[in-house]
C-alpha positions as CSV (number, residue, x, y, z in Angstrom):
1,X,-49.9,168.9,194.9
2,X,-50.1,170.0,198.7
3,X,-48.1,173.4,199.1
4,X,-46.6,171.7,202.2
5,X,-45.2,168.8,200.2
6,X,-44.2,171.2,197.2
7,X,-42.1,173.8,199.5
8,X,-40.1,170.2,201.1
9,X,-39.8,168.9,197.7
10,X,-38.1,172.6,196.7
11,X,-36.1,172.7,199.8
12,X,-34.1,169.3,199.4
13,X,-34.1,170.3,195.7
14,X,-32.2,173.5,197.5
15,X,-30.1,170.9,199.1
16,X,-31.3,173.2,202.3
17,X,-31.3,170.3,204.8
18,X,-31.8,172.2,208.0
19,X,-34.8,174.3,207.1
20,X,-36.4,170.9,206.3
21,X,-35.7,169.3,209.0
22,X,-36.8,172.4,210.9
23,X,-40.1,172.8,208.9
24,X,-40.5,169.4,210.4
25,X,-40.1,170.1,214.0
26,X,-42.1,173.6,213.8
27,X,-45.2,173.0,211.9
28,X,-47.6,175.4,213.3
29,X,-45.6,178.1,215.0
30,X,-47.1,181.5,215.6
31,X,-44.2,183.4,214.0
32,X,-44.3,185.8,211.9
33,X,-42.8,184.9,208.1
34,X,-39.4,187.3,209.1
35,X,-38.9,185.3,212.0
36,X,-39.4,181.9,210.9
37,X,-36.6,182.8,208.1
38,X,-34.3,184.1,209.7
39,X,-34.5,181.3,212.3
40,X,-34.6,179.1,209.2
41,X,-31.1,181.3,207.7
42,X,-29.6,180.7,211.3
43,X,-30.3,177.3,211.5
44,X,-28.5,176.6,208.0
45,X,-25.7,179.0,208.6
46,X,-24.4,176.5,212.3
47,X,-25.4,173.7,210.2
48,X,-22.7,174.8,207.3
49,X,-20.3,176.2,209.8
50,X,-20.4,172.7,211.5
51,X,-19.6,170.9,208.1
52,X,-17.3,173.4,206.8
53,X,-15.1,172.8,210.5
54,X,-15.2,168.8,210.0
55,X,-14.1,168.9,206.5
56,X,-11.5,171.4,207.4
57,X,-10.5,169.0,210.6
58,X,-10.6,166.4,208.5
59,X,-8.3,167.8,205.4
60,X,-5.5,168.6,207.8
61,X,-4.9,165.2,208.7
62,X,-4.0,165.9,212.1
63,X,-2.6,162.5,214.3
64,X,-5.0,162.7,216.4
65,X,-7.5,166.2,218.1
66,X,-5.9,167.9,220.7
67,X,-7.3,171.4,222.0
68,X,-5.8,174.1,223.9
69,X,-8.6,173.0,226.8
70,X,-6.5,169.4,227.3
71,X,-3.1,171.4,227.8
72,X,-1.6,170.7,231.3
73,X,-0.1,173.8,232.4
74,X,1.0,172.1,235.5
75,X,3.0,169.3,233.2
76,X,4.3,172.4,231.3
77,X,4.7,175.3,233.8
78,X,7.6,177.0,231.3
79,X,4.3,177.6,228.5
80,X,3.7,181.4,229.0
81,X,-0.7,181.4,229.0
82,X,-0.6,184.5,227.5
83,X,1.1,184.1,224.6
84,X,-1.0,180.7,223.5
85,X,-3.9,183.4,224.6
86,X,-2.4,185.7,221.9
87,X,-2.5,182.9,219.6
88,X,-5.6,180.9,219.8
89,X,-6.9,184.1,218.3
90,X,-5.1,183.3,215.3
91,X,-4.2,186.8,214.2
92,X,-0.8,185.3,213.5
93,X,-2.2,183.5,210.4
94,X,-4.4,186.8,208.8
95,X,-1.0,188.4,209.6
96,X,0.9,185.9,207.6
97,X,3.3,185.4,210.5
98,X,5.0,182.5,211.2
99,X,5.1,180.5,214.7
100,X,8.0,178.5,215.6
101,X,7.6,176.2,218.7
102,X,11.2,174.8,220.4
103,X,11.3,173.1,223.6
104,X,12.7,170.1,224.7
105,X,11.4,166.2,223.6
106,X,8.3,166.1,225.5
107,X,7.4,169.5,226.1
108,X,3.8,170.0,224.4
109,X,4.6,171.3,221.3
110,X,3.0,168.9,219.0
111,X,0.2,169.3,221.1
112,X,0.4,172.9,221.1
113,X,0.8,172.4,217.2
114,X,-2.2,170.3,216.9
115,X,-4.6,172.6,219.4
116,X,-4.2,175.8,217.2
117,X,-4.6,173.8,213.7
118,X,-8.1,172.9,215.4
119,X,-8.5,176.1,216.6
120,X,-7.5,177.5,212.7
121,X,-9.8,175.0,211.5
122,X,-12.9,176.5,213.7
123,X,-12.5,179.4,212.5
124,X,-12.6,178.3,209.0
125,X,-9.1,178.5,208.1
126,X,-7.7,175.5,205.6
127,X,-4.6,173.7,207.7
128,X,-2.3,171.3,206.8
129,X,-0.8,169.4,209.5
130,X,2.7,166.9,207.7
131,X,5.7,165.5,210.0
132,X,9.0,166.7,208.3
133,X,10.6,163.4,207.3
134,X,6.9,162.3,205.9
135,X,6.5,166.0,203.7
136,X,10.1,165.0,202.5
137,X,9.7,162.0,201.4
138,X,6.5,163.3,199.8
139,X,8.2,165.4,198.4
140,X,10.8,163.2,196.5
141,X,8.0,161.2,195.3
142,X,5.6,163.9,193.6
143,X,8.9,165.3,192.3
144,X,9.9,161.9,190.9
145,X,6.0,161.2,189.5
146,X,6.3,164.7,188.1
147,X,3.4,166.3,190.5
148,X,5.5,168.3,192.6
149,X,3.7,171.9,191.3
150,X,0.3,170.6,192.1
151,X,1.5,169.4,195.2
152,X,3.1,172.6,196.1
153,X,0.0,174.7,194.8
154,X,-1.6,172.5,197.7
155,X,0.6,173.5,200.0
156,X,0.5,177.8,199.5
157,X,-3.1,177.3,199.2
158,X,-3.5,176.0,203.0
159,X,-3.7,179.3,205.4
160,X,-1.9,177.7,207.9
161,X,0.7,175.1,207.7
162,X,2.0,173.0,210.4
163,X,5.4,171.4,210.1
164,X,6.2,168.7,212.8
165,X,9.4,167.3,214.4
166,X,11.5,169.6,212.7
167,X,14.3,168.4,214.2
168,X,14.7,164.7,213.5
């Protein structure tokens, strides 16, 4: 069998994706064998990063992706810069602090909610996002279907979790 064949055979046997689809771009580099795998090693670690970010995106169920980059200050001039600075960093969630947002109907909160989940979430940290009335109702069902520990394991397993319109 051709060596070339045998190490791509081993490498999707590896389930190591990027290195062959890098082998694939680079076949006759001058790089030395430390290079090439630690190019290789880099190239696998953004490609995991990049799927361990959408499935985390994805498992919070947020209504729809909103960053800190679409906030408009100028709608919003009240929102002190330095303290959603402070906590894009997420510091608050290693520190097991919690984050209450209060404003009037309107005011970007939700949005503010949603931009540091996906900000949480690229940094690798499990989010849940659930409106209030939906978790309750939730709620009322696991405990009438007689899944309401699993369902709270779920929920103290998530680093961060965001709790919407806590007020209706």
């Amino acid at each position: 069998m051709d060596k070339n064949k045998e190490l791509l055979d081993e490498l999707k046997y590896l389930k190591l994706q990027s290195f062959v689809e890098y082998l694939e771009q680079v076949e006759s580099s001058d790089k030395s064998l430390r290079e090439s795998l630690l190019e290789l090693c880099r190239h696998e670690s953004e490609r995991r990063y990049a799927l361990t970010v959408q499935r985390r995106l994805k498992q919070a169920k947020f209504p729809k992706t909103k960053t800190l980059s679409m906030l408009d200050f100028k709608k919003v001039p009240q929102l002190p810069k330095e303290t959603i600075k402070n906590l894009s960093t997420c510091k608050f969630i290693e520190d097991k602090r919690n984050v209450i947002l209060v404003g009037d109907s309107g005011g970007g909160k939700t949005h503010l909610a949603i931009a540091l989940g996906v900000e949480a979430c690229s940094k690798t940290y499990s989010v849940g996002f659930y409106d209030v009335s939906k978790l309750s109702n939730m709620l009322l069902k696991e405990h009438k279907y007689g899944d309401i520990e699993r369902f709270l394991l779920k929920l103290k397993k998530l680093d961060l979790l965001i709790l919407d319109e806590l007020g209706y």
